[in-house]
C-alpha positions in Angstrom: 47.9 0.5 14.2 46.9 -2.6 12.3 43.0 -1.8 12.2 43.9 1.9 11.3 46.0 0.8 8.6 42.9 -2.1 7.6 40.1 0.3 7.6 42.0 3.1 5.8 42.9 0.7 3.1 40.4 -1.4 2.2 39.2 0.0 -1.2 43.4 -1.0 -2.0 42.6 -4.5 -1.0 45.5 -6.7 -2.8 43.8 -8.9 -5.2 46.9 -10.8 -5.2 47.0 -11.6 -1.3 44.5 -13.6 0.1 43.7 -15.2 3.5 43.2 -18.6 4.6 42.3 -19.7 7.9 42.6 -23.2 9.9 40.9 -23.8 13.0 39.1 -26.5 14.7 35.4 -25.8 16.3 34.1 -28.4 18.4 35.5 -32.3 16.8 35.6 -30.5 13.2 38.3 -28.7 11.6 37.4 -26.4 9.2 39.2 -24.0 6.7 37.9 -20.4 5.4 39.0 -18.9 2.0 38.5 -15.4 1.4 39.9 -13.8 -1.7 39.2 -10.7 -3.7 36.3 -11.1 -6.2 38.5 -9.7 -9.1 41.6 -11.8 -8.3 39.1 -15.0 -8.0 37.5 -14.1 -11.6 41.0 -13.5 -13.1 42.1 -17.0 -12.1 39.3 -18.7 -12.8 39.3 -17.0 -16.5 43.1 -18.4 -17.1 42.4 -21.7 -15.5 39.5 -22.4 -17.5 40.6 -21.1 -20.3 38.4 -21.4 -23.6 35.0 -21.6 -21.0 33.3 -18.2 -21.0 32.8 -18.0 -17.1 31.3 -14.4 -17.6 27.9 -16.0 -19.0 27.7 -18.3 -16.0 25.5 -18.5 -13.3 26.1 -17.8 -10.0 25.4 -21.4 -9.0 27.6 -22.7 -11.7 30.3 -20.0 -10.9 30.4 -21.3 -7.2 30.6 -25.0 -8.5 33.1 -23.8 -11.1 35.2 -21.9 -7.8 34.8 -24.6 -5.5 36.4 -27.6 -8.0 39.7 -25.3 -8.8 40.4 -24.6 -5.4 39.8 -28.6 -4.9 42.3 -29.5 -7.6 44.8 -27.1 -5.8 44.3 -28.3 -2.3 46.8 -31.0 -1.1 46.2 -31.8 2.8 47.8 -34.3 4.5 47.5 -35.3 8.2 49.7 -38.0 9.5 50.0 -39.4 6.0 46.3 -39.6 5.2 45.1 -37.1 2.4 42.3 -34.8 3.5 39.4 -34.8 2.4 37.7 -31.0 1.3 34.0 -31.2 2.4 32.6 -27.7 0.7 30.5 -25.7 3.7 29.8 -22.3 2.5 30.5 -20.2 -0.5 29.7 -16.2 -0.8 30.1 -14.1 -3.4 30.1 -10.5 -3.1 30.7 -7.9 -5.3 34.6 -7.4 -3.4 35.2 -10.5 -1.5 34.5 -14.2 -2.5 34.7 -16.5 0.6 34.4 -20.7 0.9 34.3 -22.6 4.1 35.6 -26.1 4.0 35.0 -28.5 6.2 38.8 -30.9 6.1 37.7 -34.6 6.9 40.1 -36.9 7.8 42.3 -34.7 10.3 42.5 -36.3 14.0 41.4 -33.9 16.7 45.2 -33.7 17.5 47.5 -34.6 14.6 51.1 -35.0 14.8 52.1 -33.8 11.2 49.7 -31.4 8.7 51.4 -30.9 5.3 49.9 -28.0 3.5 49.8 -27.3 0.0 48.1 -24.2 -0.6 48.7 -23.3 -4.7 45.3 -21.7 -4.7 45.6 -18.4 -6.7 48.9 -19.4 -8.3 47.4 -18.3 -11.9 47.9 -14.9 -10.3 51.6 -13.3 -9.8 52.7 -12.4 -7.2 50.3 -14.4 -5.6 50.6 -14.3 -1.7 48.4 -16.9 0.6 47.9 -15.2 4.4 47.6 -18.4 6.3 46.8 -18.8 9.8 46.6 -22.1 11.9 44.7 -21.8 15.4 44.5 -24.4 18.0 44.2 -24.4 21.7 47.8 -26.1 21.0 49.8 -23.0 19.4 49.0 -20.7 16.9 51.2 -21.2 13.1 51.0 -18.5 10.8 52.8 -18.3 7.8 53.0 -16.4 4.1 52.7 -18.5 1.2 53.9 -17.7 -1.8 56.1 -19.5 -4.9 59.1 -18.9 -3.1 57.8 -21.5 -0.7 56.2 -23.9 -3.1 52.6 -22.9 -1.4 53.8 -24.9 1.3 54.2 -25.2 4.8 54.1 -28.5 7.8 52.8 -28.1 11.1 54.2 -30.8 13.8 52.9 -31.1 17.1 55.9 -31.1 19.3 56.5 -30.4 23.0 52.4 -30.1 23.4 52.5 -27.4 20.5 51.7 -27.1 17.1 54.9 -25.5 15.2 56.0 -24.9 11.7 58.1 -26.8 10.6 61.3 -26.7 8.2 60.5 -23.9 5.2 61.2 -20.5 5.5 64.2 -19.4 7.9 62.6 -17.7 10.6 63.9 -15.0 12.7 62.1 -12.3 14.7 61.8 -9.5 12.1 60.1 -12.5 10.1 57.7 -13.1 12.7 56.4 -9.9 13.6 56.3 -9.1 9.5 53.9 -12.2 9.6 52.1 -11.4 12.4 51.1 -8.1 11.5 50.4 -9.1 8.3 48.5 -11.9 9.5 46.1 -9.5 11.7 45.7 -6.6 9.0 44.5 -9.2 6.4 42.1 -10.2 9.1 41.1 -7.4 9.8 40.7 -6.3 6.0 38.8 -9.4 5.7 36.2 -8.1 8.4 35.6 -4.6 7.3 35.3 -5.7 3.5 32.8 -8.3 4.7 30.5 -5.4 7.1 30.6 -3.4 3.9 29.6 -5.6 1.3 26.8 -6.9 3.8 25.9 -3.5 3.9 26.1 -2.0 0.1 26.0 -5.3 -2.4 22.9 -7.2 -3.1 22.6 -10.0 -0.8 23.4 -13.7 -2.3 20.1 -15.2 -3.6 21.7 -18.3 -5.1 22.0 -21.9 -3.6 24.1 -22.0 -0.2 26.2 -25.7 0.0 25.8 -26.8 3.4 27.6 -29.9 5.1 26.0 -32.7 6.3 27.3 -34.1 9.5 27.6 -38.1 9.1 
């Protein structure tokens, strides 16, 4: 049902719900952004403010992107700040989408606090998040009801959320399904833009392993 509703729906993407994804590949954790390319401009227009961001370039744009979403970023694992190590960043005419590699997170923490005002500028902003480990799966919607926040403990050999929202079962399957649509938007906007929009031409950021 989820990828009928996802693939009937994509030209109604939300521009004010966007996805973000945690999950570790190999020793590196690493966290994907994907947002619609009109809610991104509208923030970045009010945050801004007197800067014309229309008559950028694309590579300044991207630079532009990548320092709000730093400045509104606040990762902490086991009371050591995180440090947001820019992979990727792609900008197509619906979707704009950053890879961050997080430096600084163990390869199993016991506490991840999560601040996540990205997109704030924008009400009713809503943050899809997903966390996924080998050691438990955390998703959660993000939002100013929640302060953009969430914490992740690792307890009993899983990663949970912890404190925040009251959770009962209609909540978690809500979240869940909400959760895979997004993805699953996030897919099928990302085939089609491939397809129809102009491939990217402009500088691609890539992370040097140290």
């Amino acid at each position: 049902m989820a990828l009928v509703l996802g693939m009937s729906s994509a030209k109604a993407f939300n521009p004010y719900t966007s996805s973000i994804i945690f999950e570790r590949i190999g020793n590196d954790w690493f966290m994907d952004i994907s947002a619609s390319q009109v809610g991104t401009y509208e923030v970045l227009k009010k945050y801004y403010g007197t800067e014309d961001i229309s008559m950028l370039s694309i590579a300044a744009y991207k630079e532009k992107y990548i320092q709000y979403l730093n400045t509104h970023i606040h990762l902490v694992a086991d009371d050591v700040p995180v440090e947001l190590l820019p992979v990727d960043a792609r900008l197509g005419s619906r979707q704009a989408e950053v890879r961050f590699v997080l430096k600084g997170i163990p390869r199993d923490f016991d506490e991840l606090s999560v601040k996540l005002n990205v997109f704030e500028e924008n009400a009713p902003q809503q943050n899809i998040t997903g966390f996924f480990s080998e050691k438990g799966n955390v998703s959660s919607i993000l939002n100013a009801d929640n302060e953009f926040s969430m914490r992740i403990v690792h307890r009993d050999g899983k990663y949970i959320l912890s404190d925040g929202f009251p959770w009962n079962m209609g909540h978690l399957l809500y979240v869940s399904v909400l959760l895979v649509f997004t993805l699953v938007l996030f897919f099928v906007l990302r085939h089609y833009t491939n397809k129809k929009s102009t491939p990217y031409k402009g500088p691609v950021l890539v992370y040097k392993r140290q």
